[in-house]
C-alpha positions in Angstrom: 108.3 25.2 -49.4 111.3 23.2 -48.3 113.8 26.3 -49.3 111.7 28.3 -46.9 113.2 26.8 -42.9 113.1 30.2 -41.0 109.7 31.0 -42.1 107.0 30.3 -39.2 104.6 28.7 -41.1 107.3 25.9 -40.9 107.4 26.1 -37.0 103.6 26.5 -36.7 101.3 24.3 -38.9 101.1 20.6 -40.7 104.8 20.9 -41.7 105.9 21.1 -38.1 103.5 18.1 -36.7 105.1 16.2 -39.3 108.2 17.0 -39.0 107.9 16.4 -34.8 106.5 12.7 -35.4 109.1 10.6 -35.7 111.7 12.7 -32.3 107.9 12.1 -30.9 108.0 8.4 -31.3 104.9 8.1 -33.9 105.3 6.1 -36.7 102.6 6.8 -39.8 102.8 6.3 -43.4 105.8 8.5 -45.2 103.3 8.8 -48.1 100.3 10.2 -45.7 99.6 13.8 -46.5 100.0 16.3 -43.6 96.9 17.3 -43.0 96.1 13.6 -42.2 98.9 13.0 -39.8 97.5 16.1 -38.2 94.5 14.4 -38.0 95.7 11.5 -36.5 97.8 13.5 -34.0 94.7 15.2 -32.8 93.5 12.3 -32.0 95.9 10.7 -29.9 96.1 14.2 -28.5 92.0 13.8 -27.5 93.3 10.4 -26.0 96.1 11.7 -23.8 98.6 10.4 -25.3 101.7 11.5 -24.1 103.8 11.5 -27.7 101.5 14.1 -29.1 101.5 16.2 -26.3 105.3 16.1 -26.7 104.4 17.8 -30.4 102.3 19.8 -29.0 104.8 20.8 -26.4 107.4 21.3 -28.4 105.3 23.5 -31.0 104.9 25.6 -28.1 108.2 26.1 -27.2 109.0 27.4 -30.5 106.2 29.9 -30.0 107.8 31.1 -27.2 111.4 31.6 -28.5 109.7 33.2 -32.0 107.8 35.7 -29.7 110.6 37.2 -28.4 112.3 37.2 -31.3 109.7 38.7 -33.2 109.7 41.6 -29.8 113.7 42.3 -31.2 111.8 43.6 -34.7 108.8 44.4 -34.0 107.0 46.7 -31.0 104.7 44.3 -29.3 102.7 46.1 -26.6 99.6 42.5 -26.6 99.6 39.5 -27.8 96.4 37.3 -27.7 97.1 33.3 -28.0 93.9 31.4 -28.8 93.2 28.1 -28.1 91.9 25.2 -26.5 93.8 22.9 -23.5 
């Protein structure tokens, strides 16, 4: 939802890779559904290609500001991150 900006779901899925493209310097369709310019982010990612690592760098950061706020309300004792580099 576009009324919903704090919620994480904005910082950590679709809606943030397509809201990253264009600071990233990728230009796709406007029209292009997000789970496609995901898609196509993945695979410039596979390709090294330094604008989506950029997205994907950036996504990150986020994680790591939201984890520490999230460690203001919340008692966080582990945390396991998943994923492939």
């Amino acid at each position: 939802m576009v009324g919903d900006l704090g919620c994480g779901s904005q910082y950590f899925s679709q809606q943030a890779v397509g809201r990253l493209l264009g600071p990233a310097g990728i230009d796709l369709p406007k029209d292009m559904p997000l789970p496609e310019k995901l898609v196509e982010v993945q695979k410039l990612m596979a390709k090294g290609d330094p604008r989506a690592r950029r997205i994907y760098s950036t996504i990150g950061t986020y994680l790591g500001y939201a984890i520490a706020q999230f460690a203001d309300c919340y008692h966080v004792e582990h945390l396991l991150i998943l994923g492939a580099s």
